[in-house]
N, C-alpha and C positions, 0 to 999 in steps of 0.2 A: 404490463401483461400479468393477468391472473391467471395461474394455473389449478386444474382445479383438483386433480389429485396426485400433488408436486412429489408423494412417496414411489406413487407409481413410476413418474419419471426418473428419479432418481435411482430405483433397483431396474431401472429397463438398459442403463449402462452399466450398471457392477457385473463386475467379471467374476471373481473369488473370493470378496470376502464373508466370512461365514453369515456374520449377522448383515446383511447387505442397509438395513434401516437402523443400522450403530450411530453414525454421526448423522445421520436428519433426524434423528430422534434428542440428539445430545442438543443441537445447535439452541432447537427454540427453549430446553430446561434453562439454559444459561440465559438464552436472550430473553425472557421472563425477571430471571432472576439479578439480572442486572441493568435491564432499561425499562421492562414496562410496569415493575412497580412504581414507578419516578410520579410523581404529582405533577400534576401544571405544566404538562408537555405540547409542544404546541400541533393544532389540529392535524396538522397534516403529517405529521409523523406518522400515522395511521399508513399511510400506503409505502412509508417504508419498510411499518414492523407487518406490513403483509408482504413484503419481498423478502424480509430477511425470515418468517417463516415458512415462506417454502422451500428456505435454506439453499436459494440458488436453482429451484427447480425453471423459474423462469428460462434461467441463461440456458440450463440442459434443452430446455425445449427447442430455443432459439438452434442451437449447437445440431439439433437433431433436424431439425426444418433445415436446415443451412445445408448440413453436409446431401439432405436428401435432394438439395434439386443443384446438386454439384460444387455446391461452394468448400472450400478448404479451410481447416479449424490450425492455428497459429498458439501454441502455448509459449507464454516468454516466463522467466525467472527472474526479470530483475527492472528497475525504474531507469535504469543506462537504455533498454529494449525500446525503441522508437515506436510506439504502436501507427505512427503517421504512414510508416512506411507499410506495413502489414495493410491496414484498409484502403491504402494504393494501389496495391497491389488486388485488392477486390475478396481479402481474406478475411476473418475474423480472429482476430487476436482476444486469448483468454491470459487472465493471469494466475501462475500455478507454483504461488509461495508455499502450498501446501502446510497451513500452523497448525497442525494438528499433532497430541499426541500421540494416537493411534497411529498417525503414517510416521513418525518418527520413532515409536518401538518397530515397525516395520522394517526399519530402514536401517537398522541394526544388523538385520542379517547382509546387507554389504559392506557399511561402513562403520570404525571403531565404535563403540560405546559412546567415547570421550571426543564427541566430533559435535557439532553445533546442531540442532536439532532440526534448524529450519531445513539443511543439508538432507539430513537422516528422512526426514518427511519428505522431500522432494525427491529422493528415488525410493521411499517404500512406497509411497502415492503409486507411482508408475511402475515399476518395478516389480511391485505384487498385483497390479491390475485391478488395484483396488479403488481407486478413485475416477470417477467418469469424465470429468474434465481432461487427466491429463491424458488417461485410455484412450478417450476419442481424442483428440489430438492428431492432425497429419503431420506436425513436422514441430519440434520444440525448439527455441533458442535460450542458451544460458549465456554465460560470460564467465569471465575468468577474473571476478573481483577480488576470491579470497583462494588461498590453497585448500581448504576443503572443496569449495565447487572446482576448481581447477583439475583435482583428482577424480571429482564423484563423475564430471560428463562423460568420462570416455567408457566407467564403469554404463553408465544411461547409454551409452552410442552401443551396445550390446545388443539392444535390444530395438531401441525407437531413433527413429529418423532424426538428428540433430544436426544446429546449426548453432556452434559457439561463436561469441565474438569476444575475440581478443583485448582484452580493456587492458591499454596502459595504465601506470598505477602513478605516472607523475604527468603535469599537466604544461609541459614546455610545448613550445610551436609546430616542432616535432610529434609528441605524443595527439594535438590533436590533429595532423595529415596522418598519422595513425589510425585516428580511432575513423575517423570520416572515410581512407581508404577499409575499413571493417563493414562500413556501410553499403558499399560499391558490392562489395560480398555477398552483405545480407538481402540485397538488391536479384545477384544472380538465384541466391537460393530461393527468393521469393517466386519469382517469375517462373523458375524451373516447374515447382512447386504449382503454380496458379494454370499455368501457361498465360498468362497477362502480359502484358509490359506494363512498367510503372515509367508513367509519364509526366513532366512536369504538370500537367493538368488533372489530372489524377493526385500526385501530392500535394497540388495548392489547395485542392479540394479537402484532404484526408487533415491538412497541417490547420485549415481555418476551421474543420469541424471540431478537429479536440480541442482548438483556442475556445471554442462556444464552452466546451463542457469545462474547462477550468474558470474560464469569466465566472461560468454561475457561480462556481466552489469559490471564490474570491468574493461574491457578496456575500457568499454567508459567513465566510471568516472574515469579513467587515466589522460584523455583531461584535465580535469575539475583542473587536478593538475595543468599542465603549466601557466606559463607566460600569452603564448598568446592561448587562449581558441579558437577552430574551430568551437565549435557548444553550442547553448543556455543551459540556464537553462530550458527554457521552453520548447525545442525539449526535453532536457530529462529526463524531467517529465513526458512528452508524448509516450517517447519511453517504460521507465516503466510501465505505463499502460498498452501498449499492452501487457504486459506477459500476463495478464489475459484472452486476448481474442483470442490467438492463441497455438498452441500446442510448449511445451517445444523443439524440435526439429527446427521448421520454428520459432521458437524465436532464435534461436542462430542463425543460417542460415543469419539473417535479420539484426542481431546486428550487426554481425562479417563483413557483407559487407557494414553496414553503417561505423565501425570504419578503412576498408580500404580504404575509401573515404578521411574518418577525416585524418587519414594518409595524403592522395597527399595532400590533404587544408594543411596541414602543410607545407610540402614540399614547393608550393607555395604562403606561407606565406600572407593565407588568414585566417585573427583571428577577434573576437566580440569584444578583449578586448585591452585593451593597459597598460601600466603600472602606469597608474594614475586609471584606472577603479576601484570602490567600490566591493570587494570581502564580494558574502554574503553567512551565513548558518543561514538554517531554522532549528527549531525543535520545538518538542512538540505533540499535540495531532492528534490525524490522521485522518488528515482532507478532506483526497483523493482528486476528482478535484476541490473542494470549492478553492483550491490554488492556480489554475489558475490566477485569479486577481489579487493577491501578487504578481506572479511571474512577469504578464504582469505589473503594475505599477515599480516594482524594477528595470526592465531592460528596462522599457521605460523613467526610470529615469536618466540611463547614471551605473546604478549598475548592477552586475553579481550574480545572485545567483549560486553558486559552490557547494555546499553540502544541503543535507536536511536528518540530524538526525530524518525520522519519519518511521512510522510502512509500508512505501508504498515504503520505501527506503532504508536509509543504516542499519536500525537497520533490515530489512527484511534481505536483499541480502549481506552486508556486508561479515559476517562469514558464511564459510561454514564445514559441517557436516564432522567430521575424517571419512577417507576410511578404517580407517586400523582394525578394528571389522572385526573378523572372523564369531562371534556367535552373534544371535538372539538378546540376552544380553547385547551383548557388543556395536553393533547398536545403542542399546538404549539408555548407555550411553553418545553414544557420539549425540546423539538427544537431549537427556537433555542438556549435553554443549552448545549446539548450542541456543534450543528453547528456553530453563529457563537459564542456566547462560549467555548467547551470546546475550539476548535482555533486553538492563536497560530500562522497561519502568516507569512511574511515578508511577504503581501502587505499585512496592518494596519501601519499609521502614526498613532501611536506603537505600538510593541507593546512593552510592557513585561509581560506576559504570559507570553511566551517564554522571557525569563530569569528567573522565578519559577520556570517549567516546569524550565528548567535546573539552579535551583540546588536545588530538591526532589530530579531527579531524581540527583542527584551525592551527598545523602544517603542515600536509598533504595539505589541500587544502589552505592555505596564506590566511586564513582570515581575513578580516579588520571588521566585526562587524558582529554579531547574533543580528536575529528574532526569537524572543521563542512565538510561538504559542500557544493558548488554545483556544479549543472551550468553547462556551459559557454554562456557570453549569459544563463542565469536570473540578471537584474538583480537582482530583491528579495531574493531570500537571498545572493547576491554583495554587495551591497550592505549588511545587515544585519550580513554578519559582523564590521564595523566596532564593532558596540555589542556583539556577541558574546564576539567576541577581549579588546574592551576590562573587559569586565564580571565575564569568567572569571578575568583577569590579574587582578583587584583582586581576586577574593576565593583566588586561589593555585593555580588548577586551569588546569595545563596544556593550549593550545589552539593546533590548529591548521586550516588554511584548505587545503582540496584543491578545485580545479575540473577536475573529469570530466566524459567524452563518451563516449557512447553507443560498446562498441566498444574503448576503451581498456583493454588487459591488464597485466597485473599484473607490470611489468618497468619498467625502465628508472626515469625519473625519481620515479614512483611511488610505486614499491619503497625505493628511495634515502630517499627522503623518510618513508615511514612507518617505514622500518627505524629511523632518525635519529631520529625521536621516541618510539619505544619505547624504546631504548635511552636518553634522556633522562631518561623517569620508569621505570626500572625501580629 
């Protein structure tokens, strides 16, 4: 979908902030400045870098048609959040990480300074009615992965409709009739919410449409396996994004004709990478497009980023949800597999999970060395990268510990630091 004056859409939901055209004006400087300089991109990226600038004006659109002929907008916070069950239920689920540093100065005036920023941007987003996505919003669901968001929802429940789910933090037989009765929950709040019923045929429906949209995302990080690589890391971090802003439908549509491209580039062995190139995987805290500058210094380094272990990537789209539930019930289990046992994020103790996740994924895609990310105050994956660092060291895969903040460019200490490590394993 092309929209054709995506600013207008965008200040027709701001509520108060002053310069209401502050971030649709910032988005495309940066996505200029770090994907569409790139040479020898392949054709069809073209109708992604017309989604990404209208900087989501699409989805507003979509959000505004939807809510006008009655339908209900679903904002979740986190990759535990089942979008299967929301489009069940005949809602539209957005997703409202909110990476900005503008919503996280915002987001100051509720919560400390020294609190993780994603937090900080997720209630000044909402909070100061500045952001249209979570504004329009009928009803949000967060989770209780870290004691920041633990604390921040009840500050959010002040003001907008919420619906948290209680995420165990260990992953015994126990913890998942936990998390699946959370489900049964998020179930009543939907329906209330819709007035629908979510009915096994309704989420056999919703469970095989997201399997389509991850199937595509899995041939394109096929590419990412080979030798010689056709298309960036930064095209497909970019392509990822777009899930968000267009309908699971014209997202497959889109992929599957980018990856029949990737195809002929193959064919005529047009590749990014050579067999001396620095094979990299990111992981850690979810840092959305804050990673753009990582990405753009790695691979203007002469390195490839090939994998990204985060919540906007493989630990998202990786696994997908069993088809084979007959019953309501049995759906649900396999939701659980997916959502609670399918995602090792740092907030499980023990998670040994994670680095299974790691040392697969270092086979899969030939990795020559890991970036383990943290943002700055997210304690649990700051924390973790102790058994990280330690666990990669022992099996001889170069690692290293970056913590980022919302905002931080691609200079200085950074720079220094990633240059020093590609040039390490090169």
């Amino acid at each position: 979908m092309q929209v054709k004056d995506p600013l207008n859409v965008w200040t027709q939901m701001y509520i108060d902030l002053e310069d209401p055209d502050l971030l649709a004006k910032e988005l495309p400087d940066n996505y200029r400045k770090y994907f569409k300089a790139d040479e020898d991109r392949p054709e069809m990226m073209k109708y992604f870098d017309a989604i990404m600038a209208e900087f989501g004006a699409s989805l507003l659109q979509r959000m505004m048609d939807f809510r006008i002929k009655g339908g209900k907008v679903v904002g979740t916070y986190c990759a535990h959040i089942p979008n299967d069950l929301i489009y069940a239920a005949g809602a539209l689920p957005i997703g409202l990480c909110s990476a900005s540093t503008t919503f996280a100065q915002m987001g100051e005036q509720f919560m400390p300074v020294n609190t993780c920023p994603l937090v900080k941007a997720s209630l000044g987003a909402r909070l100061t009615h500045s952001c249209p996505y979570a504004a329009s919003a009928d009803l949000l669901i967060g989770e209780t992965s870290c004691d920041a968001k633990t604390k921040a929802w009840p500050i959010m429940q002040e003001e907008a409709d919420m619906f948290v789910l209680q995420l165990p933090n260990r992953k015994t037989a126990e913890d998942f009739a936990k998390f699946k009765a959370e489900l049964y929950k998020m179930i009543e709040a939907l329906e209330e919410l819709t007035g629908n019923q979510i009915t096994a045929e309704s989420l056999a429906e919703a469970i095989h449409y997201l399997n389509e949209q991850k199937k595509a995302i899995h041939r394109m990080w096929s590419y990412r396996k080979r030798d010689q690589i056709p298309i960036s890391g930064k095209d497909c971090l970019i392509v990822q994004q777009c899930a968000a802003y267009v309908t699971p439908l014209q997202y497959i549509d889109l992929v599957n004709r980018l990856c029949d491209e990737l195809d002929q580039r193959i064919v005529e062995g047009r590749t990014l990478t050579t067999k001396d190139t620095p094979r990299i995987m990111l992981s850690g805290s979810p840092i959305g497009l804050q990673a753009w500058h990582i990405n753009s210094i790695i691979e203007a380094c002469g390195g490839m980023v090939v994998a990204e272990e985060t919540c906007g990537s493989l630990r998202l789209y990786e696994r997908l949800v069993a088809e084979e539930g007959a019953s309501l019930d049995e759906m649900l289990d396999a939701i659980t597999a997916k959502y609670f046992g399918g995602i090792h994020c740092a907030c499980f103790t023990p998670n040994p999970g994670r680095i299974e996740d790691l040392r697969r994924l270092r086979q899969d895609y030939k990795v020559d060395g890991l970036i383990d990310i943290h943002l700055k105050f997210c304690q649990i994956f700051d924390v973790e990268h102790y058994f990280i660092e330690k666990e990669m060291t022992k099996d001889g895969l170069p690692c290293i510990g970056l913590e980022v903040d919302y905002g931080d460019d691609a200079s200085g200490q950074l720079l220094t630091r990633l240059e020093a490590f590609l040039e390490m394993i090169a």
